[in-house]
Backbone as JSON, one array per atom type, in Angstrom:
{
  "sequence": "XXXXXXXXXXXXXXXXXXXXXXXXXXXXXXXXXXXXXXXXXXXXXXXXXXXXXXXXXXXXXXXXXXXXXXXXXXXXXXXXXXXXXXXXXXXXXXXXXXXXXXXXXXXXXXXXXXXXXXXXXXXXXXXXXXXXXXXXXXXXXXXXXXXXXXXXXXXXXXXXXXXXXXXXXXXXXXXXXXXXXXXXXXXXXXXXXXXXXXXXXXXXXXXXXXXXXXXXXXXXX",
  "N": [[113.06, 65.04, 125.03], [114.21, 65.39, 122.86], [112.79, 65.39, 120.78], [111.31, 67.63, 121.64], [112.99, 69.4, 120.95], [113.63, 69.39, 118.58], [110.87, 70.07, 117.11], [110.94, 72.99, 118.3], [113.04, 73.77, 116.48], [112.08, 73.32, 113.88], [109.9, 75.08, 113.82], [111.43, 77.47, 114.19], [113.13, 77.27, 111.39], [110.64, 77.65, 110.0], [109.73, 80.23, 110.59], [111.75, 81.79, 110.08], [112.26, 81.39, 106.87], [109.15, 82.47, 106.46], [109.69, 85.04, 107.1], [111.92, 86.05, 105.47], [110.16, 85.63, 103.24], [108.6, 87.83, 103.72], [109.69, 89.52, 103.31], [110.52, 89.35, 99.96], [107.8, 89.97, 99.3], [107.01, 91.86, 100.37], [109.05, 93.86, 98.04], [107.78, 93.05, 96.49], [105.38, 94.32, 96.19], [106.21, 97.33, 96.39], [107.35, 97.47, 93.62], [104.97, 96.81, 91.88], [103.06, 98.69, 92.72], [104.07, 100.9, 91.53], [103.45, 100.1, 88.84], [100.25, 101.65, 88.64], [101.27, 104.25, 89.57], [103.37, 104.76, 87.67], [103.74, 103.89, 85.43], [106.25, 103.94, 83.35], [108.16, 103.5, 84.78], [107.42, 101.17, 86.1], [107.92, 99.31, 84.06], [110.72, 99.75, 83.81], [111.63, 98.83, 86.06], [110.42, 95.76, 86.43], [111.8, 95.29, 84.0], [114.64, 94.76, 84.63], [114.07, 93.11, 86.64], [113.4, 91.03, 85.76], [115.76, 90.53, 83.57], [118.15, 90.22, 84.8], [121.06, 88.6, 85.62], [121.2, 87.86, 88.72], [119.06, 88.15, 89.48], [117.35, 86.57, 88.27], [119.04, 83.73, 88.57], [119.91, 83.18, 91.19], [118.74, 84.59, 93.06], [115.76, 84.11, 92.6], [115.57, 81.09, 91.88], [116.27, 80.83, 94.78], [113.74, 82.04, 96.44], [111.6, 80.78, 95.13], [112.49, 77.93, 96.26], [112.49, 78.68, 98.69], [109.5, 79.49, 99.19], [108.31, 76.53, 99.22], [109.45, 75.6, 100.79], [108.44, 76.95, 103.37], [105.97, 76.34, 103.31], [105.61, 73.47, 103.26], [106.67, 73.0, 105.96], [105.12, 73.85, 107.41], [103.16, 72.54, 106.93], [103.81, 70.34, 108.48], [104.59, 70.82, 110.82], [101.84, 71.59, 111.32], [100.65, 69.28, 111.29], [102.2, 67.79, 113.48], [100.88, 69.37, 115.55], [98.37, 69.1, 115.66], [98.53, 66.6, 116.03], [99.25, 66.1, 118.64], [97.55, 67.63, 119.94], [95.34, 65.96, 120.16], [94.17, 64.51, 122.0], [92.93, 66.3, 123.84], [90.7, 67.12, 122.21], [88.11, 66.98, 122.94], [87.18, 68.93, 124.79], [87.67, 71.39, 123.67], [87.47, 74.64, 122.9], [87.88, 76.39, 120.76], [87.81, 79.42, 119.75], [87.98, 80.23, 122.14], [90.39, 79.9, 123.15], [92.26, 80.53, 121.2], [92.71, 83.0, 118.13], [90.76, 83.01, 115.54], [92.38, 83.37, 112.44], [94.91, 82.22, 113.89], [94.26, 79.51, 114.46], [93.43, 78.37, 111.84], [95.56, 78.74, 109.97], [96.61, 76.41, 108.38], [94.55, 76.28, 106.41], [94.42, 79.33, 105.2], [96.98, 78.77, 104.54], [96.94, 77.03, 102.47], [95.3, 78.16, 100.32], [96.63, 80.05, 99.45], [98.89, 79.12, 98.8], [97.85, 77.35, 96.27], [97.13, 80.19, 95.12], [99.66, 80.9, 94.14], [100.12, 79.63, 92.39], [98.63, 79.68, 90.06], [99.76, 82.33, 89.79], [102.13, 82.1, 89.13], [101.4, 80.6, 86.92], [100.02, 82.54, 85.57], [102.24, 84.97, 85.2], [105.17, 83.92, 85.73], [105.29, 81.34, 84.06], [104.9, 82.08, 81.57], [106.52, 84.23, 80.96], [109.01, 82.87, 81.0], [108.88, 81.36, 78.68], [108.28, 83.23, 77.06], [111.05, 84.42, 76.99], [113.04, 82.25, 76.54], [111.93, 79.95, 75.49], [110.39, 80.75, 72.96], [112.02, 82.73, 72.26], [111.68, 85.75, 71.99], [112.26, 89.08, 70.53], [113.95, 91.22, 73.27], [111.65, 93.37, 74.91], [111.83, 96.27, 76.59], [108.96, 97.2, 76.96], [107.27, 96.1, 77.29], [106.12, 95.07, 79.78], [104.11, 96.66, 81.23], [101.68, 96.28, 79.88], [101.31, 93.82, 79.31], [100.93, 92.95, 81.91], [98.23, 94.64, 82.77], [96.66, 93.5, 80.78], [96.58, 91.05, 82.03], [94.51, 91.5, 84.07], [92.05, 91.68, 83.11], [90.01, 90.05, 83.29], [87.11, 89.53, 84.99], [87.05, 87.47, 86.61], [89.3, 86.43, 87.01], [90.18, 88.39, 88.25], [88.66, 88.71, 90.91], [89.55, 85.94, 91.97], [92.27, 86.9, 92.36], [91.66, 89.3, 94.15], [90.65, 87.54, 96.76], [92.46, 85.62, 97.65], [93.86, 87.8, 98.58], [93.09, 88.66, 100.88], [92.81, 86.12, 102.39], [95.34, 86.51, 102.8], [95.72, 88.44, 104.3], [94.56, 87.41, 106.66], [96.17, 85.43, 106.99], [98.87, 86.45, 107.29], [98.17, 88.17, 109.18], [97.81, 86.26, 111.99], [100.76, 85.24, 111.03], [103.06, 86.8, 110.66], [103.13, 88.28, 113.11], [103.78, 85.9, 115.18], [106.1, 84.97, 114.03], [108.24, 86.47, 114.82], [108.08, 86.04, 117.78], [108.6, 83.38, 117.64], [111.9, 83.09, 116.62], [112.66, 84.1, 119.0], [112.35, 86.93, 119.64], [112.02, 89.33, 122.2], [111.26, 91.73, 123.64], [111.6, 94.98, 125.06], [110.4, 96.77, 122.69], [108.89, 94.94, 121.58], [105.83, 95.33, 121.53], [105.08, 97.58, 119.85], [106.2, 97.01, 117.65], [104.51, 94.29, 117.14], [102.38, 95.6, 116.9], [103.45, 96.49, 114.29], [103.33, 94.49, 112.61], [100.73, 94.06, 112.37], [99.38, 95.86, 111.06], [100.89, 95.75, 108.69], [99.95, 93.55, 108.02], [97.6, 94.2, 106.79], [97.37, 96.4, 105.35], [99.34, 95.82, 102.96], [98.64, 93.02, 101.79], [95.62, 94.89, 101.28], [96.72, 97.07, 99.73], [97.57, 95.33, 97.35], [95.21, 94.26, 96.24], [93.73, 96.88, 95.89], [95.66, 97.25, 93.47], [94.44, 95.21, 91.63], [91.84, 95.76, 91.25], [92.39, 98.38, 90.49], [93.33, 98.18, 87.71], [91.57, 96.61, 86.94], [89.01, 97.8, 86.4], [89.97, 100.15, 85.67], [90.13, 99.17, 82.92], [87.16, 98.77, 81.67], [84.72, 100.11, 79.75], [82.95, 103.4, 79.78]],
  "CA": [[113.84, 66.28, 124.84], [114.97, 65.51, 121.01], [111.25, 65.86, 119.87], [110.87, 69.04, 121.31], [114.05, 70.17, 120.49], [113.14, 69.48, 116.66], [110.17, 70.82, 117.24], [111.7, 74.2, 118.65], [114.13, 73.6, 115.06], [111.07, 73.47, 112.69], [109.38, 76.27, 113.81], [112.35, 78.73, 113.94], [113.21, 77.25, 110.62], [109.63, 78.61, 109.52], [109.6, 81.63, 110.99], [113.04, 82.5, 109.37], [111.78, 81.47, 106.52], [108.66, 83.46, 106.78], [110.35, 86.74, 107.44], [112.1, 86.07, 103.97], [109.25, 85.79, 102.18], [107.62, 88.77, 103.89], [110.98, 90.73, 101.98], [109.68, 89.48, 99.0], [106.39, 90.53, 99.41], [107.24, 94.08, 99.92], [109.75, 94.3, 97.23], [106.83, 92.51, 95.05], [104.05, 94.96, 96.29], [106.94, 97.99, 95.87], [107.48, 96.89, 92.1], [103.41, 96.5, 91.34], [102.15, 99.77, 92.79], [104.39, 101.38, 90.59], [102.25, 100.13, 87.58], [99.69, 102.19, 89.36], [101.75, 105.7, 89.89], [104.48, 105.18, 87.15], [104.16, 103.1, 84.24], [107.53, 103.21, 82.97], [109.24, 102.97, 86.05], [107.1, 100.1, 86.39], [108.86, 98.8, 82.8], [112.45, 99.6, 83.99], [112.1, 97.69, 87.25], [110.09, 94.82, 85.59], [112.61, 94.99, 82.86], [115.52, 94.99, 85.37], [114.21, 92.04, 87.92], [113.43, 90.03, 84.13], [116.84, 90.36, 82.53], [119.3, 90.55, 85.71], [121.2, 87.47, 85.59], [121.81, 87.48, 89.85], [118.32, 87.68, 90.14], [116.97, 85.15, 87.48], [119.89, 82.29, 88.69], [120.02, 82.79, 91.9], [117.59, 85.3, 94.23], [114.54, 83.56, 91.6], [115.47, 79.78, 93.05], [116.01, 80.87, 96.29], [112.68, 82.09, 96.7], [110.79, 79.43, 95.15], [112.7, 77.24, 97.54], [112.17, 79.23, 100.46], [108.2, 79.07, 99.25], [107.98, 75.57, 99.01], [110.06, 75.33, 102.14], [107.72, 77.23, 104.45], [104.13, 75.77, 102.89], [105.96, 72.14, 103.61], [107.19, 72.93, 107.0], [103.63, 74.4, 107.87], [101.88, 71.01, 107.08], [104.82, 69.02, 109.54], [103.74, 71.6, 112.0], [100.24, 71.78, 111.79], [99.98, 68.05, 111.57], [102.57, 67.62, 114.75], [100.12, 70.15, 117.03], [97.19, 68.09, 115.24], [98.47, 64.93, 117.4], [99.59, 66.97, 120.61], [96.2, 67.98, 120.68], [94.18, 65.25, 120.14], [93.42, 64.11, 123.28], [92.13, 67.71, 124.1], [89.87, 67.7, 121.53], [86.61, 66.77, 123.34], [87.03, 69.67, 125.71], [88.97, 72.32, 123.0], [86.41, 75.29, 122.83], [87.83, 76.99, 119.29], [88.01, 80.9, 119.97], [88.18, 80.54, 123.68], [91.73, 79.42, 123.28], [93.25, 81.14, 119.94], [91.68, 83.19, 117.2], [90.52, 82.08, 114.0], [93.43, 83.18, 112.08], [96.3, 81.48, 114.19], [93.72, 77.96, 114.24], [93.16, 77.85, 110.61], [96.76, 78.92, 108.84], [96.58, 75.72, 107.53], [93.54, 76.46, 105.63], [94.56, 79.9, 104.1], [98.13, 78.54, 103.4], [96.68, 76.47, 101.31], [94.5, 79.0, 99.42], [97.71, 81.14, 98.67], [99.66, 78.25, 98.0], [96.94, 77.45, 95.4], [97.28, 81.56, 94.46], [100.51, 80.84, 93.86], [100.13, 78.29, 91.82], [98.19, 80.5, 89.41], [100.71, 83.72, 89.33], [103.44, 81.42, 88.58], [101.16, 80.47, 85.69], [99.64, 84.0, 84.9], [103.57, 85.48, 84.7], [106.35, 83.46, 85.33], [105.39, 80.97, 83.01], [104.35, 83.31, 80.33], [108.27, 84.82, 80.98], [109.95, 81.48, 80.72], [108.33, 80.59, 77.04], [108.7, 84.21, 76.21], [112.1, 84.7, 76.93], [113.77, 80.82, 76.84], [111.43, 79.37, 74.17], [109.97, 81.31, 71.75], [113.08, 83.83, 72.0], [111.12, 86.84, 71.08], [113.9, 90.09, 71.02], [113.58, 91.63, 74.06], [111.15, 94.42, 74.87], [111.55, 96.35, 77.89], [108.06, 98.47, 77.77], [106.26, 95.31, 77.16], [105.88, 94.45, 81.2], [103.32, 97.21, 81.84], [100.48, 95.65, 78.61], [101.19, 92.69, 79.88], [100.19, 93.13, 83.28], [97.01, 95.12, 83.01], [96.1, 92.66, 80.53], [96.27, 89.7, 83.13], [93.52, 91.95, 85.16], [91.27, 92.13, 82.07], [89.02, 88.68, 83.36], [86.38, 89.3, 86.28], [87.24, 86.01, 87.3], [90.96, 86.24, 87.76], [90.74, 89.66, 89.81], [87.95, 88.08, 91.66], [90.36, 85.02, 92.99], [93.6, 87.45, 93.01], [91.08, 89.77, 95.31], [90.06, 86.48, 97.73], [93.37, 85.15, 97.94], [94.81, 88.49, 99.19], [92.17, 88.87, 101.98], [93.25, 85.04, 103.24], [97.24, 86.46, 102.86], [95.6, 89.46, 105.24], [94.42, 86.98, 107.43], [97.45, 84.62, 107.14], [99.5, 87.06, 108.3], [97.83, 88.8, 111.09], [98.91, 85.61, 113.09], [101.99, 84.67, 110.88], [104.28, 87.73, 111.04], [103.68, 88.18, 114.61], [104.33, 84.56, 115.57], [107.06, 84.64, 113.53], [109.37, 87.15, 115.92], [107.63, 84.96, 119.01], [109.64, 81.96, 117.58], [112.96, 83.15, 116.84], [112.9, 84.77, 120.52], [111.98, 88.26, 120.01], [111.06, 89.57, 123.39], [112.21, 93.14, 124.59], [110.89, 96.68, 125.04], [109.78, 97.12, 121.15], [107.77, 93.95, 121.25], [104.68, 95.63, 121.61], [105.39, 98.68, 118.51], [106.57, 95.1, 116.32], [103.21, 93.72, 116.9], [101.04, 96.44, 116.28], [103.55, 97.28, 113.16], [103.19, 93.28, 111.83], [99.41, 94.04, 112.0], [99.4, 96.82, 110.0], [101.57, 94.91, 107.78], [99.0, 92.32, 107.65], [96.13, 94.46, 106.78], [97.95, 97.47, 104.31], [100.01, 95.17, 101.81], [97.32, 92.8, 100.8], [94.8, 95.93, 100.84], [97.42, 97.21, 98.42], [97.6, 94.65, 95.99], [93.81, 94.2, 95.8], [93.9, 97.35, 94.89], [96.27, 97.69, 92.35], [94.51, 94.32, 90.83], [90.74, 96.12, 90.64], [92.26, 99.77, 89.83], [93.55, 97.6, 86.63], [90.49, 95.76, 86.3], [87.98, 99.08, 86.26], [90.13, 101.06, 84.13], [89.88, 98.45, 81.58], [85.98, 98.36, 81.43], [84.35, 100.95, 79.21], [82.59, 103.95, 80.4]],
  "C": [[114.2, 66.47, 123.38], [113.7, 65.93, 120.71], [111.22, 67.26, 120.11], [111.74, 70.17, 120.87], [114.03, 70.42, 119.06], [111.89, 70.17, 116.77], [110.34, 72.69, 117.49], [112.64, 74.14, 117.24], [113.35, 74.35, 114.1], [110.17, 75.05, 112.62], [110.39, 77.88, 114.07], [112.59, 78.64, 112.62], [111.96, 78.01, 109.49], [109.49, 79.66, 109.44], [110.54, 82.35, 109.81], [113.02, 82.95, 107.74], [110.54, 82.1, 105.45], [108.88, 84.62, 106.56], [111.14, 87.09, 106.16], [111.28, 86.38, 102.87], [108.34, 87.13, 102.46], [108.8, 90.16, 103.06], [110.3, 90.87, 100.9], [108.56, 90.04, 98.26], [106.21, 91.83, 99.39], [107.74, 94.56, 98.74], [108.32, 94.05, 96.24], [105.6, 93.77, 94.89], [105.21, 96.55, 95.8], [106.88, 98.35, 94.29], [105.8, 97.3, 91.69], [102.52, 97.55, 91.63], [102.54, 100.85, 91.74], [103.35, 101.77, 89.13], [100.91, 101.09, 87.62], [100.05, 104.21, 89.08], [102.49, 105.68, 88.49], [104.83, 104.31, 86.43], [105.05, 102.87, 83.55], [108.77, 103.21, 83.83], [109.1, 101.55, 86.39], [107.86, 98.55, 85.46], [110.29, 98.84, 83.28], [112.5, 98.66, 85.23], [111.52, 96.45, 86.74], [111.42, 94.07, 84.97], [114.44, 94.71, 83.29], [115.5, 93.64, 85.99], [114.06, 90.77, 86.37], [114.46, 89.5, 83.34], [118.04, 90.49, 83.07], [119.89, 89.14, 86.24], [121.52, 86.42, 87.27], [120.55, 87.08, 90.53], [117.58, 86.18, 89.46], [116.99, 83.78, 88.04], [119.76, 82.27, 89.89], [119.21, 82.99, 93.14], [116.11, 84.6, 93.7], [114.84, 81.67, 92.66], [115.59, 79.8, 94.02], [114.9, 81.12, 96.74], [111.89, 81.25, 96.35], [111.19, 78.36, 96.27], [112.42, 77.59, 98.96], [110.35, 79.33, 100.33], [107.66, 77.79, 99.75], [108.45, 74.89, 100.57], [109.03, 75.07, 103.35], [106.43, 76.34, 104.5], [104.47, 74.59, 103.48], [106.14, 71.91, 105.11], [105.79, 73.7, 107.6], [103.38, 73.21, 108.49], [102.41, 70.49, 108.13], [104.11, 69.63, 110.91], [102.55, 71.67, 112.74], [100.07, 70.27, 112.31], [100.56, 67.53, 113.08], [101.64, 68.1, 115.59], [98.84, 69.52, 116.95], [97.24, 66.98, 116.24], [98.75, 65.39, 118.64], [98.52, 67.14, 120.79], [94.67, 66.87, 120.55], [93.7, 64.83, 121.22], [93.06, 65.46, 123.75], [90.85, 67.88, 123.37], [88.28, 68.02, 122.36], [86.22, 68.28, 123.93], [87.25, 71.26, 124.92], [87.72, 73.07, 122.64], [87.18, 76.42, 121.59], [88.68, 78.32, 120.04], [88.7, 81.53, 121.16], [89.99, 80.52, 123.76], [92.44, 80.87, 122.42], [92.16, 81.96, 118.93], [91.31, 82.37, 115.95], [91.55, 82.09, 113.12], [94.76, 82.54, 112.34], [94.88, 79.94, 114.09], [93.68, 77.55, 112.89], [94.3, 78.12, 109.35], [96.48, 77.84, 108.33], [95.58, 75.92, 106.11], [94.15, 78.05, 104.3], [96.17, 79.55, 103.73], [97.61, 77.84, 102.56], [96.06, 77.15, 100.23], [95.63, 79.5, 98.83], [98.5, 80.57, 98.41], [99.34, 77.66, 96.45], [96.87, 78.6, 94.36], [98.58, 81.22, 93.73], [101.21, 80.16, 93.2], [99.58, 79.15, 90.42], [99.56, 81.67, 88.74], [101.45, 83.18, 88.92], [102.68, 81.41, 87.38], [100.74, 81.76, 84.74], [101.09, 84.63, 84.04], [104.96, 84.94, 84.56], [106.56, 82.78, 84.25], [105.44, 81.28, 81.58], [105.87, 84.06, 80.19], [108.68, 84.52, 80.32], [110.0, 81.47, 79.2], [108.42, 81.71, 76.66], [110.36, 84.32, 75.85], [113.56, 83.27, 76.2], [113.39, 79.7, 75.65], [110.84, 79.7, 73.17], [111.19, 82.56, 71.3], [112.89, 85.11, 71.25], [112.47, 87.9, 71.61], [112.83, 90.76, 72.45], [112.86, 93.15, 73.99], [111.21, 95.41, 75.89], [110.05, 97.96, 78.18], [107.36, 97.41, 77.42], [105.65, 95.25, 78.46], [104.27, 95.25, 81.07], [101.66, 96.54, 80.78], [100.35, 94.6, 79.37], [100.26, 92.47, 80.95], [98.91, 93.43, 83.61], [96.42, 94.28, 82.21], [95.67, 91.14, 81.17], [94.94, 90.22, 83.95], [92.14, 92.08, 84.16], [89.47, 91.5, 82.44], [88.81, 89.06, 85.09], [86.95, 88.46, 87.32], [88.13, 86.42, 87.92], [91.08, 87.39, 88.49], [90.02, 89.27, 91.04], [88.98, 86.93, 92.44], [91.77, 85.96, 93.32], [92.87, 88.21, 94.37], [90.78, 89.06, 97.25], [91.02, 86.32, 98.33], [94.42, 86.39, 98.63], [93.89, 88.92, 100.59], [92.53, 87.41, 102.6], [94.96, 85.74, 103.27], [96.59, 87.49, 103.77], [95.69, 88.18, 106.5], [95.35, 85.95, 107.96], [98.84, 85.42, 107.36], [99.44, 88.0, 109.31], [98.75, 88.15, 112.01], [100.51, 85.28, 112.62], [103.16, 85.44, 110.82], [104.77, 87.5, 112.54], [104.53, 87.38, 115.47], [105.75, 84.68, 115.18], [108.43, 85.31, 114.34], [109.41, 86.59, 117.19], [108.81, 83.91, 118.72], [110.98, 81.99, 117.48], [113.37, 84.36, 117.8], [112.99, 85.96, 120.85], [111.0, 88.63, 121.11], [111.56, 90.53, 124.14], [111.07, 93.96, 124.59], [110.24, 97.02, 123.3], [109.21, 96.39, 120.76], [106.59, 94.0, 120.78], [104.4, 96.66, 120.24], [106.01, 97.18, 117.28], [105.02, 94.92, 116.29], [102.48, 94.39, 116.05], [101.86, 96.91, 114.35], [103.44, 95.75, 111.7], [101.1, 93.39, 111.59], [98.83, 95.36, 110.91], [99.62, 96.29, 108.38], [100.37, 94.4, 106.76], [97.75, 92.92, 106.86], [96.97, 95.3, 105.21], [98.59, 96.72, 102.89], [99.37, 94.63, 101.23], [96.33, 93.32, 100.19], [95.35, 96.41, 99.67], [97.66, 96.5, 97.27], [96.1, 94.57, 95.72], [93.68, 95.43, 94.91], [94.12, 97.84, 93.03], [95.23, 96.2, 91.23], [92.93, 95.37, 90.46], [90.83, 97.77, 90.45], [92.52, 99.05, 88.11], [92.4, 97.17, 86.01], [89.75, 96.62, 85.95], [88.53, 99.73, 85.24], [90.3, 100.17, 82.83], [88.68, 98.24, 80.95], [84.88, 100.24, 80.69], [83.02, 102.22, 80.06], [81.48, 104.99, 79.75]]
}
């Protein structure tokens, strides 16, 4: 009863989690289409979430922690249902059971944990040493140069492109699930689903986007 009771713990703790970081994700995709429609709107909010000392100190480590949280509390997960199911394996027919996206989260969390490993280095870091160690005066119409210049390299729109087609597919199953676990189950269940799959498909579509409208209009014509 304790195991599965921690078990039942870990995966609400995920979910919860989860549903945090899918805030994020909007506010982030919000913020970034901008650059897109409204280049110096894109500078005042930039220049706003950059130099706002509530988000910096305290909404900034909460989210890295709540990243590092979920990716960690994945692996415990995956690897727990890993040993529940081993004695099944012989018989365990893949598709027949689950789709490909809820069997293989492990796989694209790791890709976008990996992504995310990158953007930190593309911008946060590039912040940090702007703002903290080289102490240049502040600019606030720098953000938008910046940015389209990160999209400049084939390459790097090429893996931001990849890595947002595994975050499609990593949250098809991981929104949904995620209202499943902390015991969403009424009459609007069904309008949730279909609006976490939407989710899943429209937001990443949207950042791809915005990364190869950046990348094209930078290439001569």
């Amino acid at each position: 009863m304790g195991i599965t009771s921690s078990s039942i713990a870990r995966k609400v703790a995920m979910a919860l989690s989860g549903l945090f970081l899918i805030i994020f994700l909007t506010q982030h995709f919000v913020i970034n289409i901008t650059s897109v429609v409204a280049p110096d709107l894109f500078n005042s909010w930039s220049h706003f979430m950059g130099t706002n000392g509530l988000v910096q100190f305290l909404l900034q480590p909460i989210l890295i922690f709540a990243v590092v949280f979920h990716f960690v509390m994945g692996f415990i997960l995956e690897l727990q249902n890993r040993k529940a199911r081993s004695v099944r394996y012989a018989s365990y027919k893949g598709g027949a059971a689950a789709s490909w996206a809820s069997r293989n989260m492990i796989i694209s969390g790791l890709v976008i944990l990996a992504f995310l490993g990158l953007h930190f280095y593309d911008f946060w870091v590039p912040e940090i040493v702007h703002k903290y160690i080289e102490t240049h005066p502040e600019d606030p119409t720098r953000y938008y140069a910046e940015t389209v210049h990160k999209f400049e390299s084939p390459a790097r729109v090429t893996i931001y492109v990849v890595s947002f087609v595994l975050l499609a597919v990593h949250l098809w199953h991981g929104f949904a699930s995620s209202f499943q676990s902390v015991g969403w189950n009424n009459k609007y269940s069904v309008a949730l689903k279909g609006f976490t799959k939407f989710f899943a498909v429209a937001i990443p579509l949207g950042f791809v986007f915005i990364a190869l409208y950046h990348h094209l209009n930078q290439i001569p014509h």
